[in-house]
VOVEX-881612 format. One record per residue (C-alpha): residue in three letters; x, y, z. Coordinates in steps of 0.5 Angstrom, whole numbers, padded with zeros to 4 digits, always signed. Example, Ala and Ser with C-alpha at 12.3 -4.5 7.8 and 13.67 -1.06 7.14 Angstrom:
BEGIN
ALA+0025-0009+0016
SER+0027-0002+0014
***
This chain:
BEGIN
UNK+0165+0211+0120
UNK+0161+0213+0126
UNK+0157+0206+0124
UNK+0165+0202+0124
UNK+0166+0206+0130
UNK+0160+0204+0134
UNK+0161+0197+0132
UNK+0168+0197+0134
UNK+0166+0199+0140
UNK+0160+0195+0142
UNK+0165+0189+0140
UNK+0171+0190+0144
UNK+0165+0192+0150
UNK+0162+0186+0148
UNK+0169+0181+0149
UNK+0171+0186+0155
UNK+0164+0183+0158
UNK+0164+0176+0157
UNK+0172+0174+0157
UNK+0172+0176+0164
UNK+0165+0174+0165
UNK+0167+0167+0162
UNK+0174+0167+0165
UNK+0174+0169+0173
UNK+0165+0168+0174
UNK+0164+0161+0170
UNK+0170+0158+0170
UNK+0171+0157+0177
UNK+0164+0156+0178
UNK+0165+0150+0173
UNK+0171+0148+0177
UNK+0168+0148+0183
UNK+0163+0144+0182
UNK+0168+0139+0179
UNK+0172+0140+0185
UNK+0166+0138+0189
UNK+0164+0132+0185
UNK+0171+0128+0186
UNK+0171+0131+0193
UNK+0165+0126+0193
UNK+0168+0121+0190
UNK+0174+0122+0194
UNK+0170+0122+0200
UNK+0166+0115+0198
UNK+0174+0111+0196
UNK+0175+0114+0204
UNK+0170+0112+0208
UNK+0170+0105+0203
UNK+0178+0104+0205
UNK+0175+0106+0213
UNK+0171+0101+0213
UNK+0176+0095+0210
UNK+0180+0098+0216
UNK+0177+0097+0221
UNK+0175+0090+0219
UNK+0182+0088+0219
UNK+0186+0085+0225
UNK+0187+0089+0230
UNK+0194+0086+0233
UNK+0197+0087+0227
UNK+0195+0094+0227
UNK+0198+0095+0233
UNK+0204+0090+0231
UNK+0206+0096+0225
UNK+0203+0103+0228
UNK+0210+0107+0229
UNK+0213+0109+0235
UNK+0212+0116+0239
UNK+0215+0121+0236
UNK+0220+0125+0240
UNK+0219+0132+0239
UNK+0221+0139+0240
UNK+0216+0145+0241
UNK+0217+0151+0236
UNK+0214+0158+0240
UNK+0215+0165+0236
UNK+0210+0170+0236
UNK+0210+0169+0229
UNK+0209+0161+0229
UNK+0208+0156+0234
UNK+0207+0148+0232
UNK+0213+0143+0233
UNK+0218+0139+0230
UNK+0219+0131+0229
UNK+0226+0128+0232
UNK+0224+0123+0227
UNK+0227+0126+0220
UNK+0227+0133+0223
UNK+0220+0134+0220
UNK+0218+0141+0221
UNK+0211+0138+0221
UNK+0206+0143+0225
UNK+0205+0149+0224
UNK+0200+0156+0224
UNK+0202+0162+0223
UNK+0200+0167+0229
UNK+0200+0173+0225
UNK+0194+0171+0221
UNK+0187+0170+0222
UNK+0184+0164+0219
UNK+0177+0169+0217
UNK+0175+0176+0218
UNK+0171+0174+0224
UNK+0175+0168+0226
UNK+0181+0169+0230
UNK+0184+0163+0230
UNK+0191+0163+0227
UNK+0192+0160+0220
UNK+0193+0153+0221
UNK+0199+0151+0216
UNK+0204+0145+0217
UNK+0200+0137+0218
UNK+0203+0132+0222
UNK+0205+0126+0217
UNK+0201+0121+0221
UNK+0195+0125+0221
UNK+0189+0128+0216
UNK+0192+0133+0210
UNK+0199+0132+0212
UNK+0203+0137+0210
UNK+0211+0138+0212
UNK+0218+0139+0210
UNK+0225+0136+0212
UNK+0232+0136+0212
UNK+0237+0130+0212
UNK+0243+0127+0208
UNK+0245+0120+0204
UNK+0252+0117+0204
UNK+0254+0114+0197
UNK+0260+0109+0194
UNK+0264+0105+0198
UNK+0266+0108+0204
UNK+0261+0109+0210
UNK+0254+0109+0209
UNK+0250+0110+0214
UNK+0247+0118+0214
UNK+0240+0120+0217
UNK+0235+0120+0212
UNK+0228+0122+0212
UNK+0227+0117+0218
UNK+0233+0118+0221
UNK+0232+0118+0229
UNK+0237+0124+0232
UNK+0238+0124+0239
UNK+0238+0132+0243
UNK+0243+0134+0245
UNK+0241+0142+0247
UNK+0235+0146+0247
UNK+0228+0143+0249
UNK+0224+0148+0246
UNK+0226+0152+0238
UNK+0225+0159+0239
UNK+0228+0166+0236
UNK+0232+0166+0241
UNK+0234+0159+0244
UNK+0236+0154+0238
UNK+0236+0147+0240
UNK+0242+0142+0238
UNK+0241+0135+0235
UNK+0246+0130+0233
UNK+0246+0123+0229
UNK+0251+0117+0230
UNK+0252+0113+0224
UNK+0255+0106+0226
UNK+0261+0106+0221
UNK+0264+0112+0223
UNK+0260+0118+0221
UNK+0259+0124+0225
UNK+0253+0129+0224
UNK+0251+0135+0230
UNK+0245+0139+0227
UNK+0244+0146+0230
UNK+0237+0148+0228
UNK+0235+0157+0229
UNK+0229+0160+0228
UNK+0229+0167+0225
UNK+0224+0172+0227
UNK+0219+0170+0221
UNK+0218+0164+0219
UNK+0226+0162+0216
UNK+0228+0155+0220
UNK+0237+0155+0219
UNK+0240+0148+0218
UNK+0247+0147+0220
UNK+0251+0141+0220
UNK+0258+0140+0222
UNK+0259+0133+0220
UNK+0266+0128+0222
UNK+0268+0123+0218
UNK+0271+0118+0224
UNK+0271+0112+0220
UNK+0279+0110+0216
UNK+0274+0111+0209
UNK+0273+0117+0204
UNK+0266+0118+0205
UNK+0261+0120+0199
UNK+0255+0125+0202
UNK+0249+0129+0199
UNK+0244+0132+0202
UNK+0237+0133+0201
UNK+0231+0136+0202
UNK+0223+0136+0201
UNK+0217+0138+0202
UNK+0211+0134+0201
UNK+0204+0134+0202
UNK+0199+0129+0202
UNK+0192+0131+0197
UNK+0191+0138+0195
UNK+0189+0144+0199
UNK+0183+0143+0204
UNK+0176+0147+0203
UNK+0176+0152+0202
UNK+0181+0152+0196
UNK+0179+0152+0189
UNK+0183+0152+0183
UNK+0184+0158+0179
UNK+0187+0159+0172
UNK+0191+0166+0175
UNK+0194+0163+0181
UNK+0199+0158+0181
UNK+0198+0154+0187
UNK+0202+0147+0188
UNK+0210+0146+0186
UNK+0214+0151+0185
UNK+0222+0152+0185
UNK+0227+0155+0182
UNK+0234+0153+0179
UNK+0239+0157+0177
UNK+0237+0161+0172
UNK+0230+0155+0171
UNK+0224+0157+0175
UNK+0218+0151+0176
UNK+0211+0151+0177
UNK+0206+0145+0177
UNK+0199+0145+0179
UNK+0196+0141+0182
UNK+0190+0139+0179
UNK+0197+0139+0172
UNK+0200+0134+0175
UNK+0200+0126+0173
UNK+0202+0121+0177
UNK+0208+0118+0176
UNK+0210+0125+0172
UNK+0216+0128+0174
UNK+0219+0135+0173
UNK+0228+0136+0174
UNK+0232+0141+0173
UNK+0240+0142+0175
UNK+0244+0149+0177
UNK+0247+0153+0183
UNK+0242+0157+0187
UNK+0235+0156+0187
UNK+0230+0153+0192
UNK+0223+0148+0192
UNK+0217+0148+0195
UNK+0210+0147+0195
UNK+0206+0154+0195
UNK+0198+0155+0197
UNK+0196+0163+0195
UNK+0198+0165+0201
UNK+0203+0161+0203
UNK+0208+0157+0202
UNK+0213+0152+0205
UNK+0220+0151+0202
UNK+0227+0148+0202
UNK+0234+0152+0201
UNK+0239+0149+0200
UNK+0247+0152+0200
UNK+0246+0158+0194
UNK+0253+0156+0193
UNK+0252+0148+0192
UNK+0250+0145+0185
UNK+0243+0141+0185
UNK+0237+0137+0183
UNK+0231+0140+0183
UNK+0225+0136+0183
UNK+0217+0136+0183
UNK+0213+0129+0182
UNK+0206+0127+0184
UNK+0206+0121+0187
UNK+0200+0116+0187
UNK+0199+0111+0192
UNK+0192+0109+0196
UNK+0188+0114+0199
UNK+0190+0122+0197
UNK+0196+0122+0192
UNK+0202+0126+0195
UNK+0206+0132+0192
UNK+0213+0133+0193
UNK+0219+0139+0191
UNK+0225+0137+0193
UNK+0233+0138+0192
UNK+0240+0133+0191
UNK+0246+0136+0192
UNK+0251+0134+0188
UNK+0255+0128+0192
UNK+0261+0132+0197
UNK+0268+0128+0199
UNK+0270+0127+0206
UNK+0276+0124+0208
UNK+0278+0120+0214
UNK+0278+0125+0220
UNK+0275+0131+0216
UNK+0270+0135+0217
UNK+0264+0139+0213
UNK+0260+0144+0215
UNK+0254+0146+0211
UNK+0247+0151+0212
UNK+0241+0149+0209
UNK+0234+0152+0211
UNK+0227+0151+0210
UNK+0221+0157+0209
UNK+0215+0156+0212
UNK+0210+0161+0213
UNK+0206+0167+0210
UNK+0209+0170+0203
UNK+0209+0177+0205
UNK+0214+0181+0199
UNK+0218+0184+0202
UNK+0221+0180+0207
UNK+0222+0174+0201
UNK+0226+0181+0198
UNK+0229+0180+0205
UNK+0231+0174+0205
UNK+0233+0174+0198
UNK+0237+0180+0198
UNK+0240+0178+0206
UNK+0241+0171+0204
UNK+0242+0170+0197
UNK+0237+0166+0196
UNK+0235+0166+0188
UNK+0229+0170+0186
UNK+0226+0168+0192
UNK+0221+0173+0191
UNK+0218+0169+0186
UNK+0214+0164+0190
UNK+0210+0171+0189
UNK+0205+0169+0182
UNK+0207+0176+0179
UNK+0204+0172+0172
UNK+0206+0174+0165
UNK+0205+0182+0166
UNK+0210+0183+0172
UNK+0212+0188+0169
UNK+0205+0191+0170
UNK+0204+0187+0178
UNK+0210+0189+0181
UNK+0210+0196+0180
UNK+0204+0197+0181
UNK+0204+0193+0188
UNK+0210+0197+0189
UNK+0207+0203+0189
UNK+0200+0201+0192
UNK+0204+0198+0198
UNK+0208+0204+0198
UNK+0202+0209+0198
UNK+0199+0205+0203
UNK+0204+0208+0209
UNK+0202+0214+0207
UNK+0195+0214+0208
UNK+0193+0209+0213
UNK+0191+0204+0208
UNK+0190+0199+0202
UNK+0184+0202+0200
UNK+0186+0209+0201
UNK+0193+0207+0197
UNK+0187+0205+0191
UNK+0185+0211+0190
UNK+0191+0215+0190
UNK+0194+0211+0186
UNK+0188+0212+0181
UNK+0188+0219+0181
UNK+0195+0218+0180
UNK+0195+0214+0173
UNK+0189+0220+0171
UNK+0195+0226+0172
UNK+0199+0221+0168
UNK+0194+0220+0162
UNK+0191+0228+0163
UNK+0194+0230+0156
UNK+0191+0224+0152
UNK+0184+0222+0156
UNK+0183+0230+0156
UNK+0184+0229+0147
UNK+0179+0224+0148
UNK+0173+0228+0151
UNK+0175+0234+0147
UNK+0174+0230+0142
UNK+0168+0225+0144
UNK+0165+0232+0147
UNK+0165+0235+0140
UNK+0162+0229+0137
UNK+0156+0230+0140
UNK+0156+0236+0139
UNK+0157+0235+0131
UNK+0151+0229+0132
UNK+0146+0234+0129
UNK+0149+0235+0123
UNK+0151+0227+0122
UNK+0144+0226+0122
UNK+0143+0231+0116
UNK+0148+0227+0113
UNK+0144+0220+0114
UNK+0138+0223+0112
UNK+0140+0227+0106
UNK+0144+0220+0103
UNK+0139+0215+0106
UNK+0139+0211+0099
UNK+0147+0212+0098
UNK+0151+0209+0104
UNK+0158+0210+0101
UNK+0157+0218+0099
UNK+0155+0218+0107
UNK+0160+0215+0109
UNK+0165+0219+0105
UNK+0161+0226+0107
UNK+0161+0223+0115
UNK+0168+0224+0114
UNK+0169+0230+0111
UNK+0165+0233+0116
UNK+0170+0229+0121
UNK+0176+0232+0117
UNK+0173+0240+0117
UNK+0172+0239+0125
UNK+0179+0236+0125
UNK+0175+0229+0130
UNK+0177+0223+0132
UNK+0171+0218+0131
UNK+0176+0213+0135
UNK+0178+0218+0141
UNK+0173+0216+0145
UNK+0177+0209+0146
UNK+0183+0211+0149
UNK+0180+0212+0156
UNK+0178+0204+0156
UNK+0185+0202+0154
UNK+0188+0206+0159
UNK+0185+0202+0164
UNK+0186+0196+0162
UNK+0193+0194+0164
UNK+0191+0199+0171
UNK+0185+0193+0171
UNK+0189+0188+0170
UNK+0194+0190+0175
UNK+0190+0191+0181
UNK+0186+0185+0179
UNK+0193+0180+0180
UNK+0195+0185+0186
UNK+0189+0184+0190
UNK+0189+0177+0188
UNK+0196+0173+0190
UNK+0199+0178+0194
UNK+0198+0177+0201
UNK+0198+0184+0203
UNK+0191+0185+0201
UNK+0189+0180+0205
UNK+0184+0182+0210
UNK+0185+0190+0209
UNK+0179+0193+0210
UNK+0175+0200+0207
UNK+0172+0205+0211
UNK+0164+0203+0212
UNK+0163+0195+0212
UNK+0169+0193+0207
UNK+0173+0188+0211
UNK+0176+0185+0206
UNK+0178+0188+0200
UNK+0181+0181+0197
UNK+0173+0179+0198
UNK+0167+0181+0194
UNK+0162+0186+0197
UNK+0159+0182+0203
UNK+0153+0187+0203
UNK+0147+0184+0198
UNK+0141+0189+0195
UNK+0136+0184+0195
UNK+0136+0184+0203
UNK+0136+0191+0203
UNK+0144+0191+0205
UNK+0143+0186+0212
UNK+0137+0190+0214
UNK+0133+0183+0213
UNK+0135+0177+0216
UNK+0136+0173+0210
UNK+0142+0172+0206
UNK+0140+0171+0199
UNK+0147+0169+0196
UNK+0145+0161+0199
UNK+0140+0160+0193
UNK+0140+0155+0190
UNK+0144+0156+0182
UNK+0142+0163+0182
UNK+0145+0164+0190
UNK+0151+0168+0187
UNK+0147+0172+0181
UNK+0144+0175+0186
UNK+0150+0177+0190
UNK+0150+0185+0189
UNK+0153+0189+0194
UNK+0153+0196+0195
UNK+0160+0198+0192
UNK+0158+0194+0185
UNK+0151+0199+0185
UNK+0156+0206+0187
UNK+0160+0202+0180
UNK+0154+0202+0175
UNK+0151+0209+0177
UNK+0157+0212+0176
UNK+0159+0208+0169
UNK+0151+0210+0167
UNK+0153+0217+0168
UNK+0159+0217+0164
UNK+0157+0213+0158
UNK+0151+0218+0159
UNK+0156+0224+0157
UNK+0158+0221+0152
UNK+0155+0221+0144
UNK+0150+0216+0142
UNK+0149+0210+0138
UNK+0145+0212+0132
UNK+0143+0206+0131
UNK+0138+0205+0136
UNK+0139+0197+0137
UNK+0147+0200+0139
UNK+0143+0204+0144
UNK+0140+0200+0147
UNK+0145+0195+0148
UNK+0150+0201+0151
UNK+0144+0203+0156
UNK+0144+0195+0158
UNK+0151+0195+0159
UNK+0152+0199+0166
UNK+0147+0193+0169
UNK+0151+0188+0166
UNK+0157+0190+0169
UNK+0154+0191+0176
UNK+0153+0183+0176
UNK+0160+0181+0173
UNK+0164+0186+0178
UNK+0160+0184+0184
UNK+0163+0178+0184
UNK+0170+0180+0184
UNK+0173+0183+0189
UNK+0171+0190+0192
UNK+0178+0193+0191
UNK+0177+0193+0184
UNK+0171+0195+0184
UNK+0172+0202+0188
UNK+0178+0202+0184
UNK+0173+0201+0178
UNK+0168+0207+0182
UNK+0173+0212+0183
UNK+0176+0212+0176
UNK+0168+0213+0173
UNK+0168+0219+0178
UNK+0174+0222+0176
UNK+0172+0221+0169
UNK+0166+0224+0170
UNK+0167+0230+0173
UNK+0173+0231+0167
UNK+0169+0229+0161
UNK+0163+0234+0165
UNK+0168+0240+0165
UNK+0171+0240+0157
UNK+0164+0239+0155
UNK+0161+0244+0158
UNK+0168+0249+0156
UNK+0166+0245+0148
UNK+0159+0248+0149
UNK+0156+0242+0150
UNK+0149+0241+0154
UNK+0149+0235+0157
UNK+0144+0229+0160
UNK+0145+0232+0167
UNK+0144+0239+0165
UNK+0137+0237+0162
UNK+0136+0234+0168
UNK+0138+0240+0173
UNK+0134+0245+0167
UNK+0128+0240+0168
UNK+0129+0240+0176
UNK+0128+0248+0175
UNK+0123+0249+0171
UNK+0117+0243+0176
UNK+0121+0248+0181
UNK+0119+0255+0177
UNK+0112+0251+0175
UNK+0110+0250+0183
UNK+0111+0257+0185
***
């Protein structure tokens, strides 16, 4: 039983090493390097179709260059950039809240023109169908300004569009104090003809993400929506050219999101649509567009419609999406947030580390609350455990006289091994039950620190800037004290990235494990002892919070498992340690 229950464990260890290993360190190290290696392609497809270019005749060029834009500024505290008058395009934009690095204040550059490189934008405009009068402002309808020279929270600005049959559409565009963009339309049917109308919306982005994006199979990053009671997500790299995903219902939205951000279109929560997402192929970058088609509404001659559609673009901060939902009846708008398939997990683990977190000053503080919290909350088990595991090692004398005794006769081992854990009243398996109690906390805090933008840039006392991040201090150049940084080396730059937080991890996971009953087999002793150091590497590349997290929880599993020992009579490796001290310092005097 002893031996089942060390294979077991040293099975489950094992998985619990490699998967993740396997899953967040070489899986995305192969998609990067795949991802640098149609970089190149795509550089070289670039600078060949460049070249063609620029032997081309010149005068044609100028013959077929568009004209000057008129646009409109956008000035918040929360975004700056402008918008085209062509389509109404809100086509750049940067998010002033948010620095594009821990040491760069720059703000995050968001939204890109049409025209320019990584072009990246979202737009509002109408189609006429059937009939009677056509002419509606499409996506490259140029509309005049009637009010406003610049969009600010306090200054909306008035466009208006004149269609030559009739149609009439006056747009009032406003600006929240975030990042929501409201659309108003009036329009009037002056034509003597039922006029047919539909609105629609896209956001559109040429090419996936710059540097320095990479793909990773937890997060969801590309086209996204919600329809109804239909929610659809593609990613870019599982899109097809040519592919195209649609659904119809009340109330939703579509966008496009990155892992922080995310621009969307609403269109009015009480309006039936279509909602789509397709990749386009064409030279040059391949284009990804999220949109809506609003079911076709009557005007009759001398009526008037108003309608409101919006367009989000900006950071996705939970609960001003919450917000948003809750004040502007946005369905499920808090979902741009990749929550994953254990939202039931994520979200209230977020809930309470955000929560925490305005208490006590910080992210990380809010971490090791919630850790202590989740150690209350499975005292009564976990101290089973360790009574358990402590009385195990105490039995080990005796299991070893059993083994010795029936060294020839394997099956009467086993069957006095379990009487013995039967007189004892032990459970060989207990000793399990802390690994699975941090399994889905691990998995909650990991997805927490990875999607959600609240994490983002949270420093920790000491030199954690980021908790999102990995450790940025490194062992091997004695934590920044030479001048040399030995992550840069070639295939093997980020094995050696092993901060000071993963080292505090390792010691701790060594002192627990040293708590707890050997392997009798000596070849599962060794690869237990191994395991703390094969940790260390693997948790070094995740992000820091997770590993003090990881810290922390050993710690306080430490110090619990040392004080029921200790109560059970058991000596343990730190009290031979503190005997051994005692007895140099006796033999000195």
């Amino acid at each position: 039983m002893g031996d089942n229950r060390n294979i077991i464990l040293a099975i489950v260890i094992s998985a619990a090493i490699l998967i993740p290993y396997q899953i967040f360190v070489l899986g995305p190290m192969n998609e990067r390097q795949q991802a640098a290696r149609l970089a190149e392609q795509s550089t070289a497809v670039q600078t060949e179709m460049t070249d063609l270019a620029a032997s081309s005749n010149a005068a044609a060029a100028d013959a077929a260059a568009p004209a000057e834009e008129q646009r409109i500024a956008i000035v918040s505290e929360a975004v700056t950039g402008s918008l085209s008058l062509t389509g109404t395009r809100i086509d750049e934009l940067r998010l002033q809240r948010y620095d594009t690095e821990v040491d760069d204040e720059s703000p995050v550059e968001f939204l890109h023109r049409r025209d320019g490189p990584n072009a990246f934008y979202a737009q509002d405009g109408w189609q006429a169908l059937g009939a009677g009068p056509t002419d509606a402002p499409g996506f490259n309808a140029s509309w005049t300004l009637v009010s406003g020279n610049q969009l600010t929270p306090e200054t909306p600005v008035v466009l208006e569009y004149r269609g030559n049959d009739g149609l009439v559409f006056r747009r009032t565009i406003s600006l929240d104090d975030d990042y929501m963009f409201t659309f108003a339309d009036e329009i009037e049917n002056t034509s003597g003809q039922t006029a047919s109308l539909s609105r629609f919306a896209r956001v559109r982005r040429d090419g996936e993400p710059p540097a320095p994006w990479s793909p990773f199979f937890i997060l969801h990053e590309g086209p996204i929506g919600v329809v109804g009671t239909n929610i659809l997500d593609e990613k870019y790299r599982s899109m097809n050219p040519g592919d195209e995903t649609a659904r119809s219902g009340t109330g939703g939205w579509m966008g496009i999101t990155d892992k922080y951000w995310m621009a969307a279109v609403i269109p009015d929560q009480s309006m039936e649509f279509e909602g789509s997402m397709r990749l386009i192929a064409r030279q040059g970058d391949d284009t990804f567009q999220s949109g809506y088609v609003t079911q076709p509404v009557e005007l009759a001659p001398g009526a008037t419609l108003s309608t409101t559609a919006r367009i989000f673009a900006g950071a996705k901060r939970v609960d001003l999406l919450q917000a948003y939902e809750e004040n502007l009846g946005i369905s499920r708008f808090d979902m741009a947030v990749d929550w994953g398939m254990f939202w039931f997990l994520t979200r209230p683990y977020f809930w309470l580390l955000h929560t925490l977190s305005g208490f006590l000053g910080g992210i990380g503080f809010a971490i090791l609350a919630v850790t202590v919290l989740v150690k209350i909350l499975f005292f009564p088990l976990a101290n089973r455990a360790y009574v358990s595991m402590a009385k195990m090692k105490n039995l080990q004398p005796k299991m070893q006289e059993i083994r010795e005794k029936y060294a020839d006769d394997k099956q009467k081992q086993q069957q006095e091994t379990i009487a013995l854990y039967q007189r004892e009243k032990v459970n060989p398996l207990a000793g399990c039950l802390p690994i699975l109690f941090q399994i889905p906390v691990f998995y909650a805090l990991y997805k927490t620190l990875f999607v959600t933008l609240e994490m983002r840039h949270e420093p920790f006392p000491g030199w954690v800037q980021d908790l999102a991040a990995p450790d940025p201090t490194n062992v091997w150049n004695l934590f920044g004290l030479l001048p040399y940084d030995p992550s840069g080396v070639w295939l093997i730059g980020g094995a050696l990235a092993i901060g000071a937080w993963p080292i505090l991890m390792g010691i701790t996971m060594w002192a627990q494990q040293s708590l707890n009953p050997p392997p009798p087999d000596k070849m599962q002793a060794r690869i237990f002892a191994f395991l703390p150091i094969v940790f260390t590497f693997v948790l070094a590349q995740f992000a820091v919070g997770l590993v003090i997290y990881w810290a922390w929880n050993n710690f306080l599993s430490v110090v619990q498992q040392y004080v029921i020992m200790r109560r059970q009579g058991v000596e343990t490796q730190l009290d031979k340690l503190i005997k051994s001290l005692r007895n140099r310092g006796g033999e000195a005097s």
